[in-house]
PDB file with one MODEL, atoms N, CA, C and O in Angstrom:
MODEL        1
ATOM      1  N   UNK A   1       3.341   0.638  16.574  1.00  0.00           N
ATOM      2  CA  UNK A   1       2.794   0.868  15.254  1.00  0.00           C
ATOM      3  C   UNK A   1       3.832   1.628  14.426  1.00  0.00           C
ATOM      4  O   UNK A   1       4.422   2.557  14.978  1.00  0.00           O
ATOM      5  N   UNK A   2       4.115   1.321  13.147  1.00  0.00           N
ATOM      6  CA  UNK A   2       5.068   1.773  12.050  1.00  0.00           C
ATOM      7  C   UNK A   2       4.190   2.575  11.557  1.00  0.00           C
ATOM      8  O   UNK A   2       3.070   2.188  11.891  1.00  0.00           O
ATOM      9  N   UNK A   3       4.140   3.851  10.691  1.00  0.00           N
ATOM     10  CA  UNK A   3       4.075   4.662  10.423  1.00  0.00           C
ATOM     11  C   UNK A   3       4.816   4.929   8.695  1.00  0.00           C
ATOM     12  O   UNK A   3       5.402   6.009   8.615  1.00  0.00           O
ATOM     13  N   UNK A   4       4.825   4.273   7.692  1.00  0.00           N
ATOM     14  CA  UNK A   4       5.497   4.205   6.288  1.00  0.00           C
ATOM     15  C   UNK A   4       4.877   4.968   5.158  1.00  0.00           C
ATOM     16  O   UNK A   4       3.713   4.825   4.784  1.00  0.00           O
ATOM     17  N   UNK A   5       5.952   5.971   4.535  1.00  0.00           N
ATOM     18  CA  UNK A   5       5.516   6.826   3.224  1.00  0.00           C
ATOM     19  C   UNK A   5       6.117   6.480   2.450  1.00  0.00           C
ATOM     20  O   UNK A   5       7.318   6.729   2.337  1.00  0.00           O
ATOM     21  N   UNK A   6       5.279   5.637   1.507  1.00  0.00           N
ATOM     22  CA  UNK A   6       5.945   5.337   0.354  1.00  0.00           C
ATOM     23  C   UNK A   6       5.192   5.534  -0.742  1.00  0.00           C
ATOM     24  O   UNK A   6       3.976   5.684  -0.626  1.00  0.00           O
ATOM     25  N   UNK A   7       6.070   5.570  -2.462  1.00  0.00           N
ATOM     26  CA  UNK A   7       5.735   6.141  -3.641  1.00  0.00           C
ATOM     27  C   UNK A   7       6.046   4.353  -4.438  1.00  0.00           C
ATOM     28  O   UNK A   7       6.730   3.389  -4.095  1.00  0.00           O
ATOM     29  N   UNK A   8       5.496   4.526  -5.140  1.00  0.00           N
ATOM     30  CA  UNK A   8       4.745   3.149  -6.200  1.00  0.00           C
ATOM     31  C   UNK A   8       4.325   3.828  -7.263  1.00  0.00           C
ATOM     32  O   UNK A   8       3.387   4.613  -7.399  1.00  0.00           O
ATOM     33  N   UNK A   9       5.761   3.125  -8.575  1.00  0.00           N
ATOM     34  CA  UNK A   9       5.488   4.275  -9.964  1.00  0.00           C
ATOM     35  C   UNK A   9       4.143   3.561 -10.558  1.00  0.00           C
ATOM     36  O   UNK A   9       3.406   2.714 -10.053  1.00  0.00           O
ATOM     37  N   UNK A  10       4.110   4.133 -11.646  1.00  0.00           N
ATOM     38  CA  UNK A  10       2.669   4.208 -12.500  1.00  0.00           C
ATOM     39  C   UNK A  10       2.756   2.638 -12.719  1.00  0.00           C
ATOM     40  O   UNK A  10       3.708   1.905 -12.456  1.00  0.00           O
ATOM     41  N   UNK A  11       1.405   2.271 -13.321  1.00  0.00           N
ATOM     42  CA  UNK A  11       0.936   1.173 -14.160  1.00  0.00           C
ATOM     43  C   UNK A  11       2.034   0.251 -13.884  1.00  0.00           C
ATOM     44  O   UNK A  11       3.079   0.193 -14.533  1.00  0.00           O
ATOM     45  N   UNK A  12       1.640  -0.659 -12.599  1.00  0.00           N
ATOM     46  CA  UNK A  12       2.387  -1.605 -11.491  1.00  0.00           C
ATOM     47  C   UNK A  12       1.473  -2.145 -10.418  1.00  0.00           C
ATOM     48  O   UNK A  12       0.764  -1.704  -9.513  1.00  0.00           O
ATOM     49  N   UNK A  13       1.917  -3.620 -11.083  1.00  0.00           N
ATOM     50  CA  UNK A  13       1.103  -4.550 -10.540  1.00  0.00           C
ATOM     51  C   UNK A  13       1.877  -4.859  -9.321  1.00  0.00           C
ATOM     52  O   UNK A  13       3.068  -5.091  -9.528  1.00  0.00           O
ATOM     53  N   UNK A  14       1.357  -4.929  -7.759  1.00  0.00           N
ATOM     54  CA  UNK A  14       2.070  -5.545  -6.869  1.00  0.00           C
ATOM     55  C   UNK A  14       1.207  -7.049  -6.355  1.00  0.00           C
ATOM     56  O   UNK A  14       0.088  -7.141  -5.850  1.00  0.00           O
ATOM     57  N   UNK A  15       2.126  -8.057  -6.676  1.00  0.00           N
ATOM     58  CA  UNK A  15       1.345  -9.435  -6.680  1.00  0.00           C
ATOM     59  C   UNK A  15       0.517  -9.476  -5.576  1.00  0.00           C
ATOM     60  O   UNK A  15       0.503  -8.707  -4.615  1.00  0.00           O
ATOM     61  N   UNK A  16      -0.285 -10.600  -5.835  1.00  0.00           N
ATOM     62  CA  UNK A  16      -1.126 -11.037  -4.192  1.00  0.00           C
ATOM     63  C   UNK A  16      -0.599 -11.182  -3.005  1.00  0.00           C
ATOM     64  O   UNK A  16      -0.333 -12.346  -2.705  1.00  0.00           O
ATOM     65  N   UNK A  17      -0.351 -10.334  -2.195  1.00  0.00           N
ATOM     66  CA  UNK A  17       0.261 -10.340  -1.056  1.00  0.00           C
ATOM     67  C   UNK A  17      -0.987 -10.265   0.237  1.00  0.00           C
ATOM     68  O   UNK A  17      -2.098 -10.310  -0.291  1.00  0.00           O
ATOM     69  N   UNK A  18      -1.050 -10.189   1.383  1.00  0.00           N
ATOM     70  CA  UNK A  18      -0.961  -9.915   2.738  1.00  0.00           C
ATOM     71  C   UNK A  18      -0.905  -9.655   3.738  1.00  0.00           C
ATOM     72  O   UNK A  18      -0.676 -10.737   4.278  1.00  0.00           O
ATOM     73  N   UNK A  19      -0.957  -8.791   4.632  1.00  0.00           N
ATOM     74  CA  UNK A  19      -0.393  -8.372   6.046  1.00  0.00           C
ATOM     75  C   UNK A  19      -0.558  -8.776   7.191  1.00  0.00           C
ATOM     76  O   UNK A  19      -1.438  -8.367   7.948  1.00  0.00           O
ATOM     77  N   UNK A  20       0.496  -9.856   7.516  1.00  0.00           N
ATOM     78  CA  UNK A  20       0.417 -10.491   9.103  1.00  0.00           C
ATOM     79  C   UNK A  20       0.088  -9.627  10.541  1.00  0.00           C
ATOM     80  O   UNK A  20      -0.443  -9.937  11.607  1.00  0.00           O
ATOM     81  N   UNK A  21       0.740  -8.274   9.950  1.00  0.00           N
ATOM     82  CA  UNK A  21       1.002  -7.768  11.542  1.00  0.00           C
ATOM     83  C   UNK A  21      -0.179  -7.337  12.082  1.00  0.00           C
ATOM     84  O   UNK A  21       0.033  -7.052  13.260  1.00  0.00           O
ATOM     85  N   UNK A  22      -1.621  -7.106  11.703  1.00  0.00           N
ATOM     86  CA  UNK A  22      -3.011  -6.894  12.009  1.00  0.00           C
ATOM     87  C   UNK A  22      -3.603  -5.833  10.750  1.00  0.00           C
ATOM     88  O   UNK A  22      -3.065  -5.640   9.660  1.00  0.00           O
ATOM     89  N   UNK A  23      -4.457  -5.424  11.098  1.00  0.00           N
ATOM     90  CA  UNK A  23      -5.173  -4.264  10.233  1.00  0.00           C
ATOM     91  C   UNK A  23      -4.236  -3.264  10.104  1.00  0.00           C
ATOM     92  O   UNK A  23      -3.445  -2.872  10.961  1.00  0.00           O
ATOM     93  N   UNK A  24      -4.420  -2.766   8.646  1.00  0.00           N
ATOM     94  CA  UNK A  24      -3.392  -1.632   7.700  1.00  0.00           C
ATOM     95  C   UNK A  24      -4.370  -0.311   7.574  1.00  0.00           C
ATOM     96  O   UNK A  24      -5.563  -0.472   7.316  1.00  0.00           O
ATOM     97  N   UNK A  25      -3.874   0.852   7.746  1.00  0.00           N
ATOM     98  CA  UNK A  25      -4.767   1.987   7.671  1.00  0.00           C
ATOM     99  C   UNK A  25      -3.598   2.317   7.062  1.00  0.00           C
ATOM    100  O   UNK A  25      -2.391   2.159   7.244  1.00  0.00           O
ATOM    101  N   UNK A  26      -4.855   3.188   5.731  1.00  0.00           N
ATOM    102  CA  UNK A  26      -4.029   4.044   5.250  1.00  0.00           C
ATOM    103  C   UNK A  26      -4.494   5.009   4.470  1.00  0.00           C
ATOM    104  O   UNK A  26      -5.648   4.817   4.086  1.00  0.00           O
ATOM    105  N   UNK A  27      -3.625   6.663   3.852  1.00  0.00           N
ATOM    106  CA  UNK A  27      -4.305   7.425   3.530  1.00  0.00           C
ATOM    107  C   UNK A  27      -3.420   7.861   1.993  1.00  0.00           C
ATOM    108  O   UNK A  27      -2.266   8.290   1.985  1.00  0.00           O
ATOM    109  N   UNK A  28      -4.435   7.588   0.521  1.00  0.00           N
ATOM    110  CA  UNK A  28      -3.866   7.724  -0.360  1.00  0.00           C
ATOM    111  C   UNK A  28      -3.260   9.554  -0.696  1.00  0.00           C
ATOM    112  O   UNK A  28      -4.031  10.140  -1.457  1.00  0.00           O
ATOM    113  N   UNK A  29      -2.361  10.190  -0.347  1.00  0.00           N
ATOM    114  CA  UNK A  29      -1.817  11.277  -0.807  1.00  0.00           C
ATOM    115  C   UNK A  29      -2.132  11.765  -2.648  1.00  0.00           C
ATOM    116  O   UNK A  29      -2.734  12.764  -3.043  1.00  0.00           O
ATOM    117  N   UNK A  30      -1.666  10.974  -3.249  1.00  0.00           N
ATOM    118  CA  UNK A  30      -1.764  11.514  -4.608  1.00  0.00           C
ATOM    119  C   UNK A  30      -1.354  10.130  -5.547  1.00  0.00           C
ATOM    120  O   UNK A  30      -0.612   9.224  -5.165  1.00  0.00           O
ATOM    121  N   UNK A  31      -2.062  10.221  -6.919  1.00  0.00           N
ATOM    122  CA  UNK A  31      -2.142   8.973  -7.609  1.00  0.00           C
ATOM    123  C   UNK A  31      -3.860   8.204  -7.415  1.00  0.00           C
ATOM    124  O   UNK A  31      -4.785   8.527  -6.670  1.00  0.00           O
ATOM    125  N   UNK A  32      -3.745   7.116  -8.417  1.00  0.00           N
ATOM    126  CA  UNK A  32      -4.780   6.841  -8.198  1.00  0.00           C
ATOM    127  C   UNK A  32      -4.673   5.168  -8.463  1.00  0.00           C
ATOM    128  O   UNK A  32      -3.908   4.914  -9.394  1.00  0.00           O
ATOM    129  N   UNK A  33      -5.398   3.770  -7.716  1.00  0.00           N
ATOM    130  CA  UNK A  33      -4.816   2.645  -7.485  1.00  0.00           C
ATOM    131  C   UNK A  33      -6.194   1.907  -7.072  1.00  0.00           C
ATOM    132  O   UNK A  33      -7.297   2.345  -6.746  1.00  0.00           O
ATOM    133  N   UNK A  34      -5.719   0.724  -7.207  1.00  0.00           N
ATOM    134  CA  UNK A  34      -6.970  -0.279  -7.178  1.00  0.00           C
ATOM    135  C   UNK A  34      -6.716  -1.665  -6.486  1.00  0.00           C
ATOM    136  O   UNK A  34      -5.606  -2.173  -6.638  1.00  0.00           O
ATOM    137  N   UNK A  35      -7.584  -2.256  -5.802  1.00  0.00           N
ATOM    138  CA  UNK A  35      -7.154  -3.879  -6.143  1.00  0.00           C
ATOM    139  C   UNK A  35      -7.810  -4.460  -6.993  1.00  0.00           C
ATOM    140  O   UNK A  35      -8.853  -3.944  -7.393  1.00  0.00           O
ATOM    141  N   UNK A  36      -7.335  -5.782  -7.528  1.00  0.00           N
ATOM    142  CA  UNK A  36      -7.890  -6.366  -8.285  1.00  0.00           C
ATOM    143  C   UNK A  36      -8.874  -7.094  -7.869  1.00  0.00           C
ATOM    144  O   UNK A  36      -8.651  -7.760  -6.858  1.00  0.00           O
ATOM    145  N   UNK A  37     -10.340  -7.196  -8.553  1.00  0.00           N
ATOM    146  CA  UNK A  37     -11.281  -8.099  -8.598  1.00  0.00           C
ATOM    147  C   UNK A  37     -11.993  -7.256  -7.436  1.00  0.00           C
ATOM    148  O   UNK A  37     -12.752  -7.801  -6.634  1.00  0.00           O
ATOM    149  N   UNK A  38     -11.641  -5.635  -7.396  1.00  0.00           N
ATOM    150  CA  UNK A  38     -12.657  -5.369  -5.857  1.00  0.00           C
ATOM    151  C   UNK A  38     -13.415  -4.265  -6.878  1.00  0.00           C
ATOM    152  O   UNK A  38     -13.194  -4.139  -8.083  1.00  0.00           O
ATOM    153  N   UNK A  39     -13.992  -3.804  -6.385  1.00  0.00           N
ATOM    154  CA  UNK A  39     -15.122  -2.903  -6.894  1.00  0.00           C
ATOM    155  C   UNK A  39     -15.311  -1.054  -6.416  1.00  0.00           C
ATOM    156  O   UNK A  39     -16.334  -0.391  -6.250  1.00  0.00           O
ATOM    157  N   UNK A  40     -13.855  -0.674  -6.311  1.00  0.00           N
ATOM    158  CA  UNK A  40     -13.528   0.227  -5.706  1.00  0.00           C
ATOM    159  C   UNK A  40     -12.246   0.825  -6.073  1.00  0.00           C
ATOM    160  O   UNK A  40     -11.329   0.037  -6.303  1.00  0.00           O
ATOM    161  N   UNK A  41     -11.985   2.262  -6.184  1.00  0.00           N
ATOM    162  CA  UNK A  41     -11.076   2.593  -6.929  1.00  0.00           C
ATOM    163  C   UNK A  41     -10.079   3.912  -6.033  1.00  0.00           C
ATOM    164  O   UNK A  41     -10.474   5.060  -6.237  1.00  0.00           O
ATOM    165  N   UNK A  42      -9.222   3.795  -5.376  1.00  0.00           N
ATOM    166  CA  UNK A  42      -8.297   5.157  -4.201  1.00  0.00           C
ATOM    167  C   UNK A  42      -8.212   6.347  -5.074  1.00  0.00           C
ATOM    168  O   UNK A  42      -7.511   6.372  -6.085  1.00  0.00           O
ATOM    169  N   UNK A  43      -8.650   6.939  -4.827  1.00  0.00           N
ATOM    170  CA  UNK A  43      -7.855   8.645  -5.447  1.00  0.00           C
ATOM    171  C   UNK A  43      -7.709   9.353  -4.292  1.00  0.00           C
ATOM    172  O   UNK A  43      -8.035   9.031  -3.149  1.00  0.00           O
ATOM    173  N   UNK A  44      -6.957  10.789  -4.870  1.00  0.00           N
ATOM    174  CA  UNK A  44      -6.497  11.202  -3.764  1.00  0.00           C
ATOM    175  C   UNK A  44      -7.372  11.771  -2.434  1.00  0.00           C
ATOM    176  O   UNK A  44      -8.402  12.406  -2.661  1.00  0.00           O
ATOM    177  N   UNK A  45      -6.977  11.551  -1.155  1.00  0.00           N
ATOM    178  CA  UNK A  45      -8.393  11.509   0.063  1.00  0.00           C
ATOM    179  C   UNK A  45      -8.692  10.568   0.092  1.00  0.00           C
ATOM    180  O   UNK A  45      -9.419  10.545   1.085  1.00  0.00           O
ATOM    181  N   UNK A  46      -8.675   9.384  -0.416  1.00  0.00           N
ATOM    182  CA  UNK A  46      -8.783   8.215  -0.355  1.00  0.00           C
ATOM    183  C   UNK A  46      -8.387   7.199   1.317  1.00  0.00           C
ATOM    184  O   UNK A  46      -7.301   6.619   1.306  1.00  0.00           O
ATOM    185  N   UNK A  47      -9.089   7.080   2.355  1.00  0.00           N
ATOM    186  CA  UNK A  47      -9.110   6.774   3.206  1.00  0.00           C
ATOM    187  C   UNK A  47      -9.299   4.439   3.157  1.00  0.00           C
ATOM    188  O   UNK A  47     -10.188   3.687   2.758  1.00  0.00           O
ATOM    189  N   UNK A  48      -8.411   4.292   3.571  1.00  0.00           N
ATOM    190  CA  UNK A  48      -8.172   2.844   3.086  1.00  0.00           C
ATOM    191  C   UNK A  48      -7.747   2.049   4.372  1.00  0.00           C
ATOM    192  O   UNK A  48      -6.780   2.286   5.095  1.00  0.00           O
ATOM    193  N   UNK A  49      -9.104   0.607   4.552  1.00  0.00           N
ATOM    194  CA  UNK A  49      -8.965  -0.089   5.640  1.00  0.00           C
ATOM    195  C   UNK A  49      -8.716  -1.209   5.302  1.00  0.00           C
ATOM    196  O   UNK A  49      -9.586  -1.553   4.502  1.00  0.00           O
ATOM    197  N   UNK A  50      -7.675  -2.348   5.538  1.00  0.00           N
ATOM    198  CA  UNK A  50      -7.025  -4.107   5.558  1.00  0.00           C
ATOM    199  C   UNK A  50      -7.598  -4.292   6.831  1.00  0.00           C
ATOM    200  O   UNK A  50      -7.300  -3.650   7.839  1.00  0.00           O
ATOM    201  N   UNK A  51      -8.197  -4.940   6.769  1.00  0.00           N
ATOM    202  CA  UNK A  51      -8.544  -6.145   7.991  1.00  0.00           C
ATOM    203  C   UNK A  51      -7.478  -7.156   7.839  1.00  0.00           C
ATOM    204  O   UNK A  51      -7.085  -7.515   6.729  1.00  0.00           O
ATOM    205  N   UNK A  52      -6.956  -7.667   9.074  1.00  0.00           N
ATOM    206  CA  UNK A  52      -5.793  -8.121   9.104  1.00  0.00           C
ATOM    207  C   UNK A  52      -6.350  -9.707   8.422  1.00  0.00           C
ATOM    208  O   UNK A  52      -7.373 -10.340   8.683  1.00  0.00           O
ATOM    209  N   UNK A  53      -5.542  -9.929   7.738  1.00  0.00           N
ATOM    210  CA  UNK A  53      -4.980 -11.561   6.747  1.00  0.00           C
ATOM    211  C   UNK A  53      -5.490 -11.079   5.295  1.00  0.00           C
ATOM    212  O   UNK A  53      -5.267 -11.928   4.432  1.00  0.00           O
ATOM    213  N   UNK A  54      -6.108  -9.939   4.841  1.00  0.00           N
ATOM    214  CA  UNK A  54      -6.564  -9.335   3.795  1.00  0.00           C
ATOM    215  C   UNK A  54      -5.833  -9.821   3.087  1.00  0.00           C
ATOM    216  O   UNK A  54      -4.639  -9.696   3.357  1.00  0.00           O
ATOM    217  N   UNK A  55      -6.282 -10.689   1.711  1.00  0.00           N
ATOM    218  CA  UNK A  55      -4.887 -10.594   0.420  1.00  0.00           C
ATOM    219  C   UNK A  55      -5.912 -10.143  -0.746  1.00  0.00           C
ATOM    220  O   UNK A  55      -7.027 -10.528  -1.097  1.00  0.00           O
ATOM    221  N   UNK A  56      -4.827  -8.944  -1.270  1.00  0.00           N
ATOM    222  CA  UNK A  56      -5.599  -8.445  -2.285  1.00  0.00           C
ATOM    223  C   UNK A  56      -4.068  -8.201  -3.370  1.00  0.00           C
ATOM    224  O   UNK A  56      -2.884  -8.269  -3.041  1.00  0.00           O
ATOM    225  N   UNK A  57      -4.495  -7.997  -4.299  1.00  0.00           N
ATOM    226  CA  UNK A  57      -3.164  -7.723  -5.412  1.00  0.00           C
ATOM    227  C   UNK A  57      -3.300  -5.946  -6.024  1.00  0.00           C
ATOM    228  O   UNK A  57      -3.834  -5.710  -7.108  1.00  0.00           O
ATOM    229  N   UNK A  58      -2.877  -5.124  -5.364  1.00  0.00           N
ATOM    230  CA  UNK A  58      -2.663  -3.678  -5.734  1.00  0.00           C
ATOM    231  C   UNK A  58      -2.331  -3.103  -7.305  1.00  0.00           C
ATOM    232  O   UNK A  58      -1.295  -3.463  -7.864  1.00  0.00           O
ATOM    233  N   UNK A  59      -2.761  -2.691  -7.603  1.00  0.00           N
ATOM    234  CA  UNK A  59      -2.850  -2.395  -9.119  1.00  0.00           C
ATOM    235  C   UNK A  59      -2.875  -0.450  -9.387  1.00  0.00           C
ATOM    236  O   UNK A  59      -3.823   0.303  -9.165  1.00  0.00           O
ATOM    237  N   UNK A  60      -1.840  -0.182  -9.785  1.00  0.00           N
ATOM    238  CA  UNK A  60      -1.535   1.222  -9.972  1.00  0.00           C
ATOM    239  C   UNK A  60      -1.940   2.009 -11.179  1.00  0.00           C
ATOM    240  O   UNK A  60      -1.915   1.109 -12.019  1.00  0.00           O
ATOM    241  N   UNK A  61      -2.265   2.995 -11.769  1.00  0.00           N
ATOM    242  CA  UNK A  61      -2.751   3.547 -12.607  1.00  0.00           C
ATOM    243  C   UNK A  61      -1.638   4.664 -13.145  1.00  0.00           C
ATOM    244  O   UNK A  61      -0.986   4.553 -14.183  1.00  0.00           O
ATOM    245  N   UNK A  62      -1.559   6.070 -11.935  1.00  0.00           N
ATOM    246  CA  UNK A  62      -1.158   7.259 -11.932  1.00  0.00           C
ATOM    247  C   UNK A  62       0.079   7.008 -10.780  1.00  0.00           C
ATOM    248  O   UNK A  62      -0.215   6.388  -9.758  1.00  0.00           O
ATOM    249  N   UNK A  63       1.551   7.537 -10.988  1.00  0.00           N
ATOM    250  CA  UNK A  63       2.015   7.625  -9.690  1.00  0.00           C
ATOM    251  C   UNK A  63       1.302   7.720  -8.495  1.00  0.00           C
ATOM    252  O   UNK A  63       0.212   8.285  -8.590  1.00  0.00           O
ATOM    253  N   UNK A  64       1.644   7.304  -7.363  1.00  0.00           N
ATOM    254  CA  UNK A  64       1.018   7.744  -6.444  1.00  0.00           C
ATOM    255  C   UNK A  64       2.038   7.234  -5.080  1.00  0.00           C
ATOM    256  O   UNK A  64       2.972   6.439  -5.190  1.00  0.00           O
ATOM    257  N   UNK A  65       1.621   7.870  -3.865  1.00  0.00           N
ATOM    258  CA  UNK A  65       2.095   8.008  -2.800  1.00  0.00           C
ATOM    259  C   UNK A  65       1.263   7.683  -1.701  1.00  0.00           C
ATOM    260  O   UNK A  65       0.155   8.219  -1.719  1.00  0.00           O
ATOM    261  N   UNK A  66       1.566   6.815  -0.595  1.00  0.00           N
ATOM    262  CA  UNK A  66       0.310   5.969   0.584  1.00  0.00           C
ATOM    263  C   UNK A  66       1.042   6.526   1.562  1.00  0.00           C
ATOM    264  O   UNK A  66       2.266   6.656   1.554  1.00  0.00           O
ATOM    265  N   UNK A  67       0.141   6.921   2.577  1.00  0.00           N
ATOM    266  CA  UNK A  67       0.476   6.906   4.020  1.00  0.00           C
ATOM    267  C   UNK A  67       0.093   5.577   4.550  1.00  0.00           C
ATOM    268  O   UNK A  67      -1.091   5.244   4.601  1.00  0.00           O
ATOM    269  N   UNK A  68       1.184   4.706   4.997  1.00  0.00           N
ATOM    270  CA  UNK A  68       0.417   3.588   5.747  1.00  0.00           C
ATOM    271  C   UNK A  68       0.822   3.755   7.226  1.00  0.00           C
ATOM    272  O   UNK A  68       1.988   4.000   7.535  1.00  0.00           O
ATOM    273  N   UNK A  69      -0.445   3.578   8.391  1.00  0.00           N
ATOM    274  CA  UNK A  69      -0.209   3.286   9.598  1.00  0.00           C
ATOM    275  C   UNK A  69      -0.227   1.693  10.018  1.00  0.00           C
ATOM    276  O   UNK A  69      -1.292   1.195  10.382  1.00  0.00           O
ATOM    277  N   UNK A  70       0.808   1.017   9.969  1.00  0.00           N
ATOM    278  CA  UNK A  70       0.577  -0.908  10.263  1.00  0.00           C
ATOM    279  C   UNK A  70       1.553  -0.876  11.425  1.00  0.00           C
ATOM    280  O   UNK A  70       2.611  -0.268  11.585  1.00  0.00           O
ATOM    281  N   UNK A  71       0.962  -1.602  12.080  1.00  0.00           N
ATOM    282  CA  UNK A  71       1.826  -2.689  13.302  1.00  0.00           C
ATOM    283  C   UNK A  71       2.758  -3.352  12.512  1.00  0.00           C
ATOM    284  O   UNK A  71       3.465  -4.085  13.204  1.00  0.00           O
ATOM    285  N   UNK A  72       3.070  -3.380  11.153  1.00  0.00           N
ATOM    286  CA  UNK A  72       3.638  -4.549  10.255  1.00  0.00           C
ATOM    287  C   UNK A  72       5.639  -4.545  10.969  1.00  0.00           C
ATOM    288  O   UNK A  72       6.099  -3.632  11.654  1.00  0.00           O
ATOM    289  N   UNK A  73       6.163  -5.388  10.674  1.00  0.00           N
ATOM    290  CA  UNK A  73       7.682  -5.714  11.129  1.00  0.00           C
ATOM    291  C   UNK A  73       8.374  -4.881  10.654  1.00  0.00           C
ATOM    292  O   UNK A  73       7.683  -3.977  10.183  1.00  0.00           O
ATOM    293  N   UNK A  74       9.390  -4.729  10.540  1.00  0.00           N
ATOM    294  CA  UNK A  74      10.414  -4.125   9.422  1.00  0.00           C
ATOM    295  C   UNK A  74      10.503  -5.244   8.207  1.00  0.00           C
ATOM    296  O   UNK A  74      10.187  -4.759   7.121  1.00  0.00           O
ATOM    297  N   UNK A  75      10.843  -6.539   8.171  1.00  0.00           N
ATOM    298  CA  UNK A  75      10.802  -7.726   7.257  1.00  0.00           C
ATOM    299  C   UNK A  75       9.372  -7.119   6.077  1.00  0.00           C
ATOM    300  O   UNK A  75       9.481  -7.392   4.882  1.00  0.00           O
ATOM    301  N   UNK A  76       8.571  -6.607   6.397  1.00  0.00           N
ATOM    302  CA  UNK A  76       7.300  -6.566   5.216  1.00  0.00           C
ATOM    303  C   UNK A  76       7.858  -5.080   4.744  1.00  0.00           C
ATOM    304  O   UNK A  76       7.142  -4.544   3.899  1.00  0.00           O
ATOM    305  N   UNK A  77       9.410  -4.085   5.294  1.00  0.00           N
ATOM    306  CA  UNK A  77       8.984  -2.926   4.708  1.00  0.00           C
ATOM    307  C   UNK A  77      10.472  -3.482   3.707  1.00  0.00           C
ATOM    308  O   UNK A  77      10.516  -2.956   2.595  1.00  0.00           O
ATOM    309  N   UNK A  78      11.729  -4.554   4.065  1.00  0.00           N
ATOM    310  CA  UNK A  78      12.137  -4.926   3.392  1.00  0.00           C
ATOM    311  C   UNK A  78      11.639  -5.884   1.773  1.00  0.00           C
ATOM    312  O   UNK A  78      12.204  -5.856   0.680  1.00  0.00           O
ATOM    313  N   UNK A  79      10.560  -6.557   2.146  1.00  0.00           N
ATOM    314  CA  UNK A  79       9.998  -7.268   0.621  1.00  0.00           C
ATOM    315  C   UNK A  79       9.004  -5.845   0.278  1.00  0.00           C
ATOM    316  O   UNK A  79       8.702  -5.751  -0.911  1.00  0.00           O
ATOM    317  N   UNK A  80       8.631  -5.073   0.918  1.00  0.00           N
ATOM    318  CA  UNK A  80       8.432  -3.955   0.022  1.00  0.00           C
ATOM    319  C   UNK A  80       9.056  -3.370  -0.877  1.00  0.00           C
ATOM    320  O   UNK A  80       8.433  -3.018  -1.878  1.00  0.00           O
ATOM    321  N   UNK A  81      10.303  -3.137  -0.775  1.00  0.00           N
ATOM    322  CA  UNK A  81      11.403  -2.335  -1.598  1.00  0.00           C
ATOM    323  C   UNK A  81      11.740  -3.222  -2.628  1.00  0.00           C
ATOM    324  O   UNK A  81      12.436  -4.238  -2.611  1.00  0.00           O
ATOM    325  N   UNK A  82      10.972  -2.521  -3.755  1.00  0.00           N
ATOM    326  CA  UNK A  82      11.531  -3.288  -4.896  1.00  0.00           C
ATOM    327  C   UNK A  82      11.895  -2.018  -6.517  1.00  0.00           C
ATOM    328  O   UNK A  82      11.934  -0.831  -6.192  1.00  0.00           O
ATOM    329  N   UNK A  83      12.007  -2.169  -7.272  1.00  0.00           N
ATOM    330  CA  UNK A  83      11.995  -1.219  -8.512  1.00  0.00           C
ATOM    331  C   UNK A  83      11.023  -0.327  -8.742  1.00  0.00           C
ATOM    332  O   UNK A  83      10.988   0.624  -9.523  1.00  0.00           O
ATOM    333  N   UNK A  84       9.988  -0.867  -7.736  1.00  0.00           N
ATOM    334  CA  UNK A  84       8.628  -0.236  -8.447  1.00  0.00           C
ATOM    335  C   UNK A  84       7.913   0.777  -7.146  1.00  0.00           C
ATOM    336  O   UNK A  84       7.075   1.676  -7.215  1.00  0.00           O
ATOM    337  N   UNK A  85       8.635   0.199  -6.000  1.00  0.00           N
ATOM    338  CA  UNK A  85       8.153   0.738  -4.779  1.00  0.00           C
ATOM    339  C   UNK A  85       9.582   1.583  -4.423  1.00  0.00           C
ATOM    340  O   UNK A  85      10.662   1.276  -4.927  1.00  0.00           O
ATOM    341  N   UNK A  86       9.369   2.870  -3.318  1.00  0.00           N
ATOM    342  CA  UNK A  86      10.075   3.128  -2.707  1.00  0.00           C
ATOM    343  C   UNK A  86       9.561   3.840  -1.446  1.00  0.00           C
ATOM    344  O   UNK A  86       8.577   4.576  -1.377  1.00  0.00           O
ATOM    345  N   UNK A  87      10.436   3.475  -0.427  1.00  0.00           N
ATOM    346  CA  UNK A  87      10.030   3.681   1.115  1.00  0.00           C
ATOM    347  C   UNK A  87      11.155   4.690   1.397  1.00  0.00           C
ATOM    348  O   UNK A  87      12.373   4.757   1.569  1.00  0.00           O
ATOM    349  N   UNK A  88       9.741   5.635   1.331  1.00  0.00           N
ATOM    350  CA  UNK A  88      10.211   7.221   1.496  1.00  0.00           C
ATOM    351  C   UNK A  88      10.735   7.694   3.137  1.00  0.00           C
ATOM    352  O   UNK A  88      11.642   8.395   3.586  1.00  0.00           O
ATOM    353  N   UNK A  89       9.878   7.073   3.576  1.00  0.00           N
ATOM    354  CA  UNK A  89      10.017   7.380   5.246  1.00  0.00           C
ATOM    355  C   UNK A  89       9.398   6.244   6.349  1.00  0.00           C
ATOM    356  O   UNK A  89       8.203   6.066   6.587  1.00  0.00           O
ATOM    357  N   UNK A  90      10.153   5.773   6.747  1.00  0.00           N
ATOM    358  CA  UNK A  90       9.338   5.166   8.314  1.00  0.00           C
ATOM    359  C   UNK A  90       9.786   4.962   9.419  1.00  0.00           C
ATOM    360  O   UNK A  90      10.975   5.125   9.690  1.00  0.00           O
ATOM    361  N   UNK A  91       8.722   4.488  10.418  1.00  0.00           N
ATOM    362  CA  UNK A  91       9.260   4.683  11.914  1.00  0.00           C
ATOM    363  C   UNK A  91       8.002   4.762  12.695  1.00  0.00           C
ATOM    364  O   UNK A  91       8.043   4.915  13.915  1.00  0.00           O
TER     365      UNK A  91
ENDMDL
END
């Protein structure tokens, strides 16, 4: 299991994506974020479960910062890293 801290600036859409490697746990630190078309909104304490093949499209509000615990590859923490994301720590 990977273990990834990463920060995702404000008002940033991350497209419909995925996670192959099984179920994603994760714990929102600070910021506040959404998916689209769900009925539920992360702030901080925000305790967050993917059932694995989940595709949802992430939608940002306030900076914010995720603890994610995933089985996911290294390949999903590379198409992570983009302008809008940064992968603060993992392992």
């Amino acid at each position: 299991m990977i273990l990834t801290l990463f920060k995702i600036k404000s008002n940033q859409v991350l497209g419909k994506h995925r996670h192959t490697g099984g179920a994603v746990i994760g714990y929102n630190i600070q910021g506040t974020w959404r998916y689209e078309g769900r009925n539920w909104v992360a702030t901080p304490g925000t305790f967050v479960f993917e059932p694995p093949g989940d595709i949802h499209t992430l939608i940002t509000e306030d900076e914010e910062v995720l603890n994610l615990h995933t089985d996911e590859s290294v390949g999903f923490l590379a198409r992570l890293r983009t302008q809008a994301v940064s992968v603060l720590s993992s392992g």
